[in-house]
C-alpha positions in Angstrom: 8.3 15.4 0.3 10.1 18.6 -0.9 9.2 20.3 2.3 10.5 17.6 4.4 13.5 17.6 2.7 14.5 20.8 2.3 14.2 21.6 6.4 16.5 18.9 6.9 20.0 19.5 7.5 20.6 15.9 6.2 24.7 16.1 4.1 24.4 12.5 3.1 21.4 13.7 1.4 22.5 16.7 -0.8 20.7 15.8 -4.2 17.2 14.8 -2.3 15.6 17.9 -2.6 16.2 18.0 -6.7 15.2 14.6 -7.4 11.6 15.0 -5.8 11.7 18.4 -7.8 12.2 16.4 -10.6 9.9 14.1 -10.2 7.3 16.3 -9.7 8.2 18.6 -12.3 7.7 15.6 -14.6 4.4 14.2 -13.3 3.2 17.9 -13.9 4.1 18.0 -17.7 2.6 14.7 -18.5 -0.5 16.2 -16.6 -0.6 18.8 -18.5 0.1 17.2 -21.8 -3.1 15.3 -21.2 -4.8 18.2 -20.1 -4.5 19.8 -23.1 -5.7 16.9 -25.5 -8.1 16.8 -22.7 -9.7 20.4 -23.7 -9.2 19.7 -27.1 -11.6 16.8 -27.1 -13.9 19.1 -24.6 -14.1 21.2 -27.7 -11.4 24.1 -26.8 -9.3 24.9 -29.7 -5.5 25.6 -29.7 -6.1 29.4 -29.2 -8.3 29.2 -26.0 -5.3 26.5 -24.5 -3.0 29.4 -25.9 -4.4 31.9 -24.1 -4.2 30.1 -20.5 -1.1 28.6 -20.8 0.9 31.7 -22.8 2.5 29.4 -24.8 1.9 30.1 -28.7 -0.5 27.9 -30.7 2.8 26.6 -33.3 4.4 25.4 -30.2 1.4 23.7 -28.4 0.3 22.0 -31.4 3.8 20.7 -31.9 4.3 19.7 -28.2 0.5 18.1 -27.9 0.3 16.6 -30.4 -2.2 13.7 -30.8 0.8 11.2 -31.6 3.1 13.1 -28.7 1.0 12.9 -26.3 0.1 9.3 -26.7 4.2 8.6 -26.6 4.3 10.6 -23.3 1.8 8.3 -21.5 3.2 5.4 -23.2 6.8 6.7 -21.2 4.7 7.2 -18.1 3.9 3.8 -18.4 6.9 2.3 -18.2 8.8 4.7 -16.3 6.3 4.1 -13.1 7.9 2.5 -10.2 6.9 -1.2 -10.3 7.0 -4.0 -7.6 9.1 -6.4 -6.8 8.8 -10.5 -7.5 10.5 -11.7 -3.8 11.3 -15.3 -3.4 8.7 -17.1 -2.2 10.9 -18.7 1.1 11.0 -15.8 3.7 14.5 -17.2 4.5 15.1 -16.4 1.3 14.7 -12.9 1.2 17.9 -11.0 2.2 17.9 -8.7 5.5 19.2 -5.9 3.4 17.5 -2.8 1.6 16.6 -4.3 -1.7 18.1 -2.7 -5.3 15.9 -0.7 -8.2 13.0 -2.6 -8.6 13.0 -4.0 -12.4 9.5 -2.7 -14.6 6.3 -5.2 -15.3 3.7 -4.7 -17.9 0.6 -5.6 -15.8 0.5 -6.0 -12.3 0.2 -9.5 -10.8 -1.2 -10.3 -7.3 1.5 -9.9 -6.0 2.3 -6.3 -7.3 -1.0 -5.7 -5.6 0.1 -7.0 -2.5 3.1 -5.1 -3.0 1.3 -1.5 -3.6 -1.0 -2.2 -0.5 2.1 -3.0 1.9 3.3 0.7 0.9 0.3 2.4 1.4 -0.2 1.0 5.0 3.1 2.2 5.8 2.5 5.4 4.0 -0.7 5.9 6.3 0.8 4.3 9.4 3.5 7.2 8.9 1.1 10.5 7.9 -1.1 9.5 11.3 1.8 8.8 13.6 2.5 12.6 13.7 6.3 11.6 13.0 8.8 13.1 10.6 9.9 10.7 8.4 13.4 11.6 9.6 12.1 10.9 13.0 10.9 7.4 11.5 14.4 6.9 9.8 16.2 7.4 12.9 14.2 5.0 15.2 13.4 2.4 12.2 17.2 2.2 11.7 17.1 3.6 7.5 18.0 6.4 5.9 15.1 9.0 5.4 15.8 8.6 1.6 14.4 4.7 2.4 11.6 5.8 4.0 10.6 7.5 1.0 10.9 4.6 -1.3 9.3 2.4 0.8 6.1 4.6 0.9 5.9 5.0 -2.7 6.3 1.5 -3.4 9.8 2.0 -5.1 11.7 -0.5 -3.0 10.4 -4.0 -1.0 11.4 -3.6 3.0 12.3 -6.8 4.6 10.5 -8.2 7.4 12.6 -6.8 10.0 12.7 -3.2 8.3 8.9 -3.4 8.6 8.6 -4.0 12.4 11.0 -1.6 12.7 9.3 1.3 10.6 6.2 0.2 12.5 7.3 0.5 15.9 8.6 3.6 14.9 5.1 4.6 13.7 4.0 3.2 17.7 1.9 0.5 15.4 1.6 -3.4 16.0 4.1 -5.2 13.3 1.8 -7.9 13.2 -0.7 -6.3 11.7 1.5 -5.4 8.4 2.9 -9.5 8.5 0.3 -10.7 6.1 0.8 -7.6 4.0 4.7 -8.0 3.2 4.1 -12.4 3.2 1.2 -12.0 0.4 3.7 -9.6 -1.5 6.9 -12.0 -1.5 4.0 -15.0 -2.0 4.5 -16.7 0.8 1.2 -19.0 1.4 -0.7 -18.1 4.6 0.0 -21.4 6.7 -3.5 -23.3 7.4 -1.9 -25.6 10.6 -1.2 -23.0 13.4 -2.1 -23.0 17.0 -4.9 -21.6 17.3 -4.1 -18.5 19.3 -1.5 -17.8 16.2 -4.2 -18.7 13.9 -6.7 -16.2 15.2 -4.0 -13.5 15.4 -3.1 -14.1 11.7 -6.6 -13.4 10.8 -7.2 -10.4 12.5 -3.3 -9.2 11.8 -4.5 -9.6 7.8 -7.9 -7.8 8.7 -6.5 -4.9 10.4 -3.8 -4.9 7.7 -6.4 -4.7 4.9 -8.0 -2.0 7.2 -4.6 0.2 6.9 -3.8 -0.5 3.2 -7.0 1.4 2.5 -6.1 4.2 4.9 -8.7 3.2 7.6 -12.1 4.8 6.3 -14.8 5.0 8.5 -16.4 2.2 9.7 -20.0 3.8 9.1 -18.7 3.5 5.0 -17.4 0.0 5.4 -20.8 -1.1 7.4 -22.8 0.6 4.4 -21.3 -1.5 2.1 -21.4 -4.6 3.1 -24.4 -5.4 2.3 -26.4 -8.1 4.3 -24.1 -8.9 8.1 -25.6 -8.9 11.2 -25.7 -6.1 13.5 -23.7 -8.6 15.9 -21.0 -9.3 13.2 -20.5 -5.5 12.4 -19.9 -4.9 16.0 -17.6 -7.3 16.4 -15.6 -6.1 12.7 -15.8 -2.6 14.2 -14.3 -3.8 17.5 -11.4 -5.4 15.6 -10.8 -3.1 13.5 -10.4 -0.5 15.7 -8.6 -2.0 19.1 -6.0 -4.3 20.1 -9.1 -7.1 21.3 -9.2 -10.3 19.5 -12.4 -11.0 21.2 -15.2 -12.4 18.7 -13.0 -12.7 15.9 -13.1 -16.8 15.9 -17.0 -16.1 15.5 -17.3 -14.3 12.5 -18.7 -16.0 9.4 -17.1 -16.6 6.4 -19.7 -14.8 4.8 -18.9 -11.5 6.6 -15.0 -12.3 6.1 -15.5 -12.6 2.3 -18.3 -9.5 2.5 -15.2 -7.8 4.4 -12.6 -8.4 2.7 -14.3 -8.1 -1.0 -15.2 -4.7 0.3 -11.3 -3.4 1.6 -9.5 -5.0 -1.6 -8.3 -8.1 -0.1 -7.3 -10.9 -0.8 -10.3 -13.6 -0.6 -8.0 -16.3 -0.9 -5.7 -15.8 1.0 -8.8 -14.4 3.8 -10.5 -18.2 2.8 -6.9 -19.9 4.3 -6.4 -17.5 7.7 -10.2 -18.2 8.4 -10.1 -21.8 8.4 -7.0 -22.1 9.8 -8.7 -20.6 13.1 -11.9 -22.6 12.7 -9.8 -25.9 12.4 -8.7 -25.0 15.1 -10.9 -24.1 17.6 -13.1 -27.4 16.7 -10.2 -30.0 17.4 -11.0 -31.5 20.6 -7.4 -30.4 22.7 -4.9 -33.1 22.4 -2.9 -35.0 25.3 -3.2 -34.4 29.5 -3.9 -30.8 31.4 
């Protein structure tokens, strides 16, 4: 992020460049704050930690200190940029870059959802071969945005999304389920079925991104007990813009699937019947 920042000649921008600094610089002296109670439980003693960080033992042991240290990750804690609790009515859910996002103790599902949103983003940008100012520019936000959307600092709206992923040349759809499950908005279970079966292949694919797409030879070794046929057709999903085969997979292979990229089985439980439902109505009305 400093690199980016500093090679761009952005005026509106002029503090950027120190507040990553900053940041960094912080994350760095909690590290090595726990480092050093680290060694000291290794069995290093305050003159061997003196030695490599030339810093004498009097002031290490008041710095480090067992009770310091603790208060320092206790402040890390709380300091950590948290998710936001959206309203659960899409409507509801202004078109407008959202404010600071208040703190939370313990994450709820819908933190979860929230953290997985910003890493597909984050990956969708690092593999579009983009600048993030390129991505501002063509997604419509300021470069300082993109930031904060990738580290999970601020919630995007719906329309920034499809815009940050069109930017990235990426399907919006497949980030939809993503940004619903972390405003909790219910995946709806009466859809046509060619919506349906997008749906569950959008959330798929979108689970697919949130974990920064690992191979599919790693997925395949985990799960465990799917057919050769039902791999295929995952790997063919997960990997192309073809629906085909999707409305055949079995909920055991969905829940193996989804279990297996940090998904939501719930919410994976709803999309998959909704396209099942679906494709065993008998059609309704005339040709």
């Amino acid at each position: 992020m400093l690199a980016q920042v500093s090679s761009l000649p952005v005026p509106a921008l002029p503090l950027e460049a120190i507040r990553h600094y900053v940041a960094l610089q912080r994350d760095l002296d909690d590290f090595i704050a726990v480092a050093v109670r680290s060694a000291l439980d290794r069995g290093a003693d305050w003159a061997d930690i003196s030695a490599v960080t030339a810093v004498s033992v009097s002031s290490l042991k008041s710095r480090y200190a067992k009770t310091q240290v603790a208060r320092i990750v206790k402040n890390r804690a709380q300091r950590r940029p948290t998710f936001a609790a959206p309203a659960t009515d899409a409507s509801a859910v202004p078109d407008c870059e959202s404010p600071e996002l208040p703190s939370t103790a313990k994450p709820t599902p819908r933190d979860r959802s929230h953290a997985a949103l910003s890493r597909a983003l984050s990956h969708l940008h690092r593999h579009s071969g983009r600048t993030v100012r390129q991505v501002a520019l063509w997604a419509g936000i300021s470069p300082s945005y993109v930031y904060r959307i990738m580290s999970g600092e601020r919630f995007p709206t719906w329309s920034t999304v499809q815009r940050f992923a069109r930017a990235c040349d990426a399907d919006p759809g497949n980030l939809l389920d993503l940004w619903c499950a972390a405003n909790g908005i219910a995946p709806d279970p009466d859809q046509p079925f060619a919506r349906a079966l997008a749906r569950f292949v959008g959330a798929l694919r979108g689970m697919y991104l949130a974990q920064g797409r690992p191979p599919l030879t790693l997925l395949a070794g985990r799960l465990g007990a799917v057919a050769p046929g039902e791999l295929r057709v995952i790997a063919a999903l997960l990997t192309s813009r073809s629906l085909a085969g999707a409305e055949n997979l079995s909920w055991a292979a969905t829940a193996a699937l989804t279990k297996v990229m940090n998904g939501d089985v719930t919410r994976a439980r709803v999309l998959w019947q909704a396209v099942h439902q679906r494709a065993s109505r008998p059609p309704h009305g005339t040709a």
